[in-house]
GUKEBA-656485 format. One line per 2 residues: number of its first residue (from 1); their letters; for each residue x, y, z of C-alpha. Coordinates in steps of 0.1 Angstrom, whole numbers, plus 5000, padded with zeros to 4 digits. Layout:
BEGIN
NUM> a> X Y Z ~ ... .
***
This chain:
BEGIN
1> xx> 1130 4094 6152 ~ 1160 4116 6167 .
3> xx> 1145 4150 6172 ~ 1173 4177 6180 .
5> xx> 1160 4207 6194 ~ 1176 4239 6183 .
7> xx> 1172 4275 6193 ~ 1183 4293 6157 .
9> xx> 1167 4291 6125 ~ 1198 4286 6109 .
11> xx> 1201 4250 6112 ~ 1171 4245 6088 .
13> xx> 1186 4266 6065 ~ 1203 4236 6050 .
15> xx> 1176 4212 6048 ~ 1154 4201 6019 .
17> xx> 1122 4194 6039 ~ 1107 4213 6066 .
19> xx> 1074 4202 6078 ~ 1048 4222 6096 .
21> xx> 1020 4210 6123 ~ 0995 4242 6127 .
23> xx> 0980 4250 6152 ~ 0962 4280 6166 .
25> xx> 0986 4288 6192 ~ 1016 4271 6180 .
27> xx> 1034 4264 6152 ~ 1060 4233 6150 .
29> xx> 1084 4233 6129 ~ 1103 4201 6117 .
31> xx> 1139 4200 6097 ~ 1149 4167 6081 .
33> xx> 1190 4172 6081 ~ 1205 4134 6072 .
35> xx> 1201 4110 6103 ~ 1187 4143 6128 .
37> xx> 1154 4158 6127 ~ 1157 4196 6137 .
39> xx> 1125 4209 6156 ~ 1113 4237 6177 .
41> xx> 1082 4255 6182 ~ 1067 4288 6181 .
43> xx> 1039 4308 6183 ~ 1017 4310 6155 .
45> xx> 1018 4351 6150 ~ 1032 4372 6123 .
47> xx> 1064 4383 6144 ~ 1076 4351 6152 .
49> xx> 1064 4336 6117 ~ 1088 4364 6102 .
51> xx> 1117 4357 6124 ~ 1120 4323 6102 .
53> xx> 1111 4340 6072 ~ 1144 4365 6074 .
55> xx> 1167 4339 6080 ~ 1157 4312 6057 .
57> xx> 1159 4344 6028 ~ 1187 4353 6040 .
59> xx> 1205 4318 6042 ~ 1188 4313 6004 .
61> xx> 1167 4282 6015 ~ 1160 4261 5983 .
63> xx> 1141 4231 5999 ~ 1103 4231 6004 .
65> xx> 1082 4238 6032 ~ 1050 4219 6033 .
67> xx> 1016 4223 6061 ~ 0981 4210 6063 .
69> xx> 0952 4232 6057 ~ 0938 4239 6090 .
71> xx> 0911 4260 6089 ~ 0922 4297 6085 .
73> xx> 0953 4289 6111 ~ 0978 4278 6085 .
75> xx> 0973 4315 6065 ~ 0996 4340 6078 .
77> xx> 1021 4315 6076 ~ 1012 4305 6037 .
79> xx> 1014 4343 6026 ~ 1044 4355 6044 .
81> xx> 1060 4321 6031 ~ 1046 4331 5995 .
83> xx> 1058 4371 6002 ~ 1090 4358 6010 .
85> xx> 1094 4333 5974 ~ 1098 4300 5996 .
87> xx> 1086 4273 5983 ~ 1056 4261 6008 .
89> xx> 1030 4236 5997 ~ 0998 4230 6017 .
91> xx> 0980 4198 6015 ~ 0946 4182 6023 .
93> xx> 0946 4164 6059 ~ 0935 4135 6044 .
95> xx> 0969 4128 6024 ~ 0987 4132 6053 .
97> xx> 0964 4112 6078 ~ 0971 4086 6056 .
99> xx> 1004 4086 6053 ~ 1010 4088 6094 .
101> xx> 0982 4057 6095 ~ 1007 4041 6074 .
103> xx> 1039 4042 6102 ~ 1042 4010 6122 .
105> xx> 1046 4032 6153 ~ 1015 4050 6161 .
107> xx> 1029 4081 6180 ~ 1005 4111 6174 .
109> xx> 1020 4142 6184 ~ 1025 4180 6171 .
111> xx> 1063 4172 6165 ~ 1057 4133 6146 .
113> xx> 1028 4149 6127 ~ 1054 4174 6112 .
115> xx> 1083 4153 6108 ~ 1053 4133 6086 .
117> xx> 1049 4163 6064 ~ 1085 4164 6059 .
119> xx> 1093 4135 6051 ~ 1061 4136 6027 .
121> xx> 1080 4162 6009 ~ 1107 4135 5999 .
123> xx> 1086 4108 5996 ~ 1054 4117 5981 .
125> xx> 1053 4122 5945 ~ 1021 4141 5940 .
127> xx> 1024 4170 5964 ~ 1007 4200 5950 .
129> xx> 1024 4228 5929 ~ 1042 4258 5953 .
131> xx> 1015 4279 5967 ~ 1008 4311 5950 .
133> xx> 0985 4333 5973 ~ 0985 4370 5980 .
135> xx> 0966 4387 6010 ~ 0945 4399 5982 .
137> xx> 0936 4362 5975 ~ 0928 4357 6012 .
139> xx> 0904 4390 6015 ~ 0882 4375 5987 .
141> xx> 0881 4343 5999 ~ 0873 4355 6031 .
143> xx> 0848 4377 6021 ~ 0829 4350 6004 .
145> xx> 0829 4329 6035 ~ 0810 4356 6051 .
147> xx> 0784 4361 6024 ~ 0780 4325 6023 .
149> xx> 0771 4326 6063 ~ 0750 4359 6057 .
151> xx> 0730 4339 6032 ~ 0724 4307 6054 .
153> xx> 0708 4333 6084 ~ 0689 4349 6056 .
155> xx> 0673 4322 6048 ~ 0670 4309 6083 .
157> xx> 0650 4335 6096 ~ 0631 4344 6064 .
159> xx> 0617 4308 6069 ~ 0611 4318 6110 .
161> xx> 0597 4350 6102 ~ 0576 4335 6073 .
163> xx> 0563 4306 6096 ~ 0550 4328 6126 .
165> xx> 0536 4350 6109 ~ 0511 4322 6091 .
167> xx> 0506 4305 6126 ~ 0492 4340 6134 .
169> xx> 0475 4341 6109 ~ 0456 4311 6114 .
171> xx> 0446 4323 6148 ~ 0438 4356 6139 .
173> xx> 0463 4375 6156 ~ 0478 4403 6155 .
175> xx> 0519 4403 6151 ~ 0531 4431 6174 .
177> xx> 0558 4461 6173 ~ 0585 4438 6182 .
179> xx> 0579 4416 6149 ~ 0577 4448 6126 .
181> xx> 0613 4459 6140 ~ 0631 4422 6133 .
183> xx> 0610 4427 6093 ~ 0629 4458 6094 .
185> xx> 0665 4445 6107 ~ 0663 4419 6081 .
187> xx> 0656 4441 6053 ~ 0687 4467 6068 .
189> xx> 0705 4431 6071 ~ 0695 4424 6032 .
191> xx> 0709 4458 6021 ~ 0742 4451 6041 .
193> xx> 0745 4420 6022 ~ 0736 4434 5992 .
195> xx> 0765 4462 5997 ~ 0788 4434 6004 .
197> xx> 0785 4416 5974 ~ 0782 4450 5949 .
199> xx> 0816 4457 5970 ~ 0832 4427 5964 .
201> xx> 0826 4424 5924 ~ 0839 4463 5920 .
203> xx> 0872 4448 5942 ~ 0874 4419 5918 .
205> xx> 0870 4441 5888 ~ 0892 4468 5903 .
207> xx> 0922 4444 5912 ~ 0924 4421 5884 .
209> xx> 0917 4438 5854 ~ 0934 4410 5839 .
211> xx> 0901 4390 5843 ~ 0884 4413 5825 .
213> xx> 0882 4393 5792 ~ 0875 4360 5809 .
215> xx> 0843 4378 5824 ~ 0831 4389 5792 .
217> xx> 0833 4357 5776 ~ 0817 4339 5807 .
219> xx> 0787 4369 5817 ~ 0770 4359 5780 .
221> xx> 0764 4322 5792 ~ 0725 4320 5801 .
223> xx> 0720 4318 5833 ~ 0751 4336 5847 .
225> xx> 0752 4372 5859 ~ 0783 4398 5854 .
227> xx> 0785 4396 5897 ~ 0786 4356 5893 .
229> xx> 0812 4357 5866 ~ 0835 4379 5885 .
231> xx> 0831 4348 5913 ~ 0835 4321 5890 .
233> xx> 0867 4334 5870 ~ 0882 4345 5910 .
235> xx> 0881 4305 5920 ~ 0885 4286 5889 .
237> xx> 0921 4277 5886 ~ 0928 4287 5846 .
239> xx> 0954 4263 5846 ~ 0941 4229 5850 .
241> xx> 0935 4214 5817 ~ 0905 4193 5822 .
243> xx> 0869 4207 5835 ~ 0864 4177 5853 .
245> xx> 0887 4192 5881 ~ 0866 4220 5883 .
247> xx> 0838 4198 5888 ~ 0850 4182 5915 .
249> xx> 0867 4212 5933 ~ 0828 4226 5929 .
251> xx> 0816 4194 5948 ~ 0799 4184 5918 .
253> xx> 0814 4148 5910 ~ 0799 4118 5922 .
255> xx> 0804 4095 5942 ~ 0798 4061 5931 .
257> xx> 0799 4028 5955 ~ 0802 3994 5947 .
259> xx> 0809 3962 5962 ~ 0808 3928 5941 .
261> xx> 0771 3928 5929 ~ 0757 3958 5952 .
263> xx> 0756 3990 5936 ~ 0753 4023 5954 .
265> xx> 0732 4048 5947 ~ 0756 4079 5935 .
267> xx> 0757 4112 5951 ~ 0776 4142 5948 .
269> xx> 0807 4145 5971 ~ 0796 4183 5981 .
271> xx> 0833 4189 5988 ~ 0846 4227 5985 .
273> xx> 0829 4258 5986 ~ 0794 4257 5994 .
275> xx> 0784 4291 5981 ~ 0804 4279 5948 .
277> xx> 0779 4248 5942 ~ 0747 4275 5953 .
279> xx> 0755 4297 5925 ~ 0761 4272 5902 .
281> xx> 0720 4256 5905 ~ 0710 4292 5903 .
283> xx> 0729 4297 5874 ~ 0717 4263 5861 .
285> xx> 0680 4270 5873 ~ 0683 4301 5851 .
287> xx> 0698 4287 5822 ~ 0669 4262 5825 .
289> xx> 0645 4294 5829 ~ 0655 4320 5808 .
291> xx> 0673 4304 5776 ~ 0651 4281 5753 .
293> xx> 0675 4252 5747 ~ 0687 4251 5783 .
295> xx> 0646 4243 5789 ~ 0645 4218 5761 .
297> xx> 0682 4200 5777 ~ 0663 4203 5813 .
299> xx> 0631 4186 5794 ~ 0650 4159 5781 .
301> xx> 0666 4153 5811 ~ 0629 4152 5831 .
303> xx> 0619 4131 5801 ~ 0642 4105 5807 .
305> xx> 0635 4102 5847 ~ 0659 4124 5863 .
307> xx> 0642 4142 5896 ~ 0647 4183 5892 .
309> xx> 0674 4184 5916 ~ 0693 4158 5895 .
311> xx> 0691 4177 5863 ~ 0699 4208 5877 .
313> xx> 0734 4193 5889 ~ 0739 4178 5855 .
315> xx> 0733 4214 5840 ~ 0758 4229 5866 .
317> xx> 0786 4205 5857 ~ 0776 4214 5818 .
319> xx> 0779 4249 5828 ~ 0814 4246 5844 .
321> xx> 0825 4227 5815 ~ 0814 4259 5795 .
323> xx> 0833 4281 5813 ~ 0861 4256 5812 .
325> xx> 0862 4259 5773 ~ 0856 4299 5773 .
327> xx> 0881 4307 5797 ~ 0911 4282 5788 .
329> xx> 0908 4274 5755 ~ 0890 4312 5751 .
331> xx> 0868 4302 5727 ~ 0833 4322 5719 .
333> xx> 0799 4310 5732 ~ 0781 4287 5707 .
335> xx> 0741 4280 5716 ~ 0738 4255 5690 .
337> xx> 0769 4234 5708 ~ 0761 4245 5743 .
339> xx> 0724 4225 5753 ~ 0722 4197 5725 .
341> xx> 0697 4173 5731 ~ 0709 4136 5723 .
343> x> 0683 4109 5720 .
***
């Protein structure tokens, strides 16, 4: 690989592949211009980010721009990228491990692993669609990344709290002042998190009034709250025409193993956002709970062997494919379609 480094943005102006290693210091950038590879580096802040941004505007860049998803390092170069019209694409870092596993030299560094991203932009025919996100986008998604974390220490020390207190109990002792003031911090902690999530469904509903009919149509699903349908209709990519991508964004599809005459047992991948796939088995636990057919589709599938965890997943997947037919195809919830019972 000839790697020309260059001091102006200009000279990528002209090419139809840039590629992009992130990192959380650095960001290196990779040109592909005929037989020379531009490249240079820069920090990975807004400033320098819109330095490149100006000039690629400016010069009417029509090629594509393409990164990994690294953690939330890659972000403030996705939206100023998406503020600016550019075409960038960000990928899983699976695609593109394989693809630099597949080079015969095995050179691994910041510079190779973006010239790999650009030249996946010419070579790779399933590259996702341009990125649409807005720092909207970004302040939900980030938001529901720290409910999910408030819920996981909830839980955590609701189980501590819960445990000493019955080991206590079994010696006949007395929990002291210090215990009553962590009952209290967690139940100040409970009504933070609580405020959080009212917050965050009055932002969705604020924001994006345009969701307001998919909510309606979704909230009347047993099982699923108004707060739960703001969520769902936020990360549920209308476009997509089949719910079994929705499934498997969710986590939900399964992973089957086989080899000659071994079979595997199948498990769900668990891929994507883990608060996502917990509101989805309380939404199918209530379904199961509160609506009479979802019972008798959750009897039928107990009936027929499947553990409760099992059927619960089976009713979340049903429940996405719902949704799926509500929101897309905006058709009205039918109970007599929705939980059918086959022998």
């Amino acid at each position: 690989m000839n790697f020309k480094k260059v001091s102006v943005w200009h000279e990528f102006a002209n090419c139809p592949a840039i590629g992009v290693d992130v990192c959380k210091m650095n960001l290196d950038f990779v040109g592909l211009g005929g037989s020379i590879s531009f490249c240079r580096r820069i920090s990975n802040t807004a400033q320098a980010i819109g330095e490149i941004v100006k000039t690629l505007v400016e010069q009417e860049f029509k090629g594509t721009i393409l990164c990994e998803a690294t953690s939330h390092y890659h972000l403030v170069l996705a939206v100023m990228f998406c503020e600016a019209g550019l075409d960038i694409r960000v990928i899983n870092p699976l695609l593109s491990s394989k693809h630099a596993k597949s080079a015969i030299r095995k050179t691994k560094t910041d510079r190779v692993d973006a010239h790999v991203l650009a030249t996946m932009v010419l070579t790779e025919p399933n590259l996702p669609p341009p990125l649409k996100l807005t720092r909207s986008h970004c302040l939900v998604r980030h938001t529901l990344g720290l409910i999910h974390s408030q819920e996981q220490h909830l839980q955590g020390i609701k189980r501590a709290l819960a445990s000493y207190q019955e080991r206590l109990s079994q010696l006949h002792l007395e929990t002291g002042n210090a215990y009553q003031e962590t009952v209290k911090a967690l139940s100040q902690f409970q009504s933070s998190h609580e405020h959080l999530l009212s917050e965050l469904e009055s932002y969705l509903l604020e924001t994006q009034p345009e969701r307001q009919e998919a909510i309606e149509r979704v909230c009347v699903v047993p099982g699923i709250t108004r707060r739960n349908a703001a969520l769902f209709t936020f990360v549920l990519d209308p476009t997509v025409s089949s719910a079994k991508s929705w499934i498997a964004y969710a986590g939900l599809d399964v992973a089957i193993k086989e080899s000659g005459t071994w079979r595997g047992h199948g498990k769900i991948t668990n891929r994507g956002p883990a608060w996502l796939r917990k509101r989805l088995f309380q939404a199918a636990w209530g379904t199961a709970m509160t609506c009479p057919q979802g019972r008798l589709y959750y009897d039928a599938l107990k009936a027929k062997g499947r553990k409760h965890k099992e059927a619960l997943v089976i009713i979340a997947k049903k429940l996405l494919s719902i949704m799926h037919t509500l929101i897309v195809h905006k058709k009205t919830f039918d109970y007599s379609k929705a939980f059918q019972v086959t022998p």
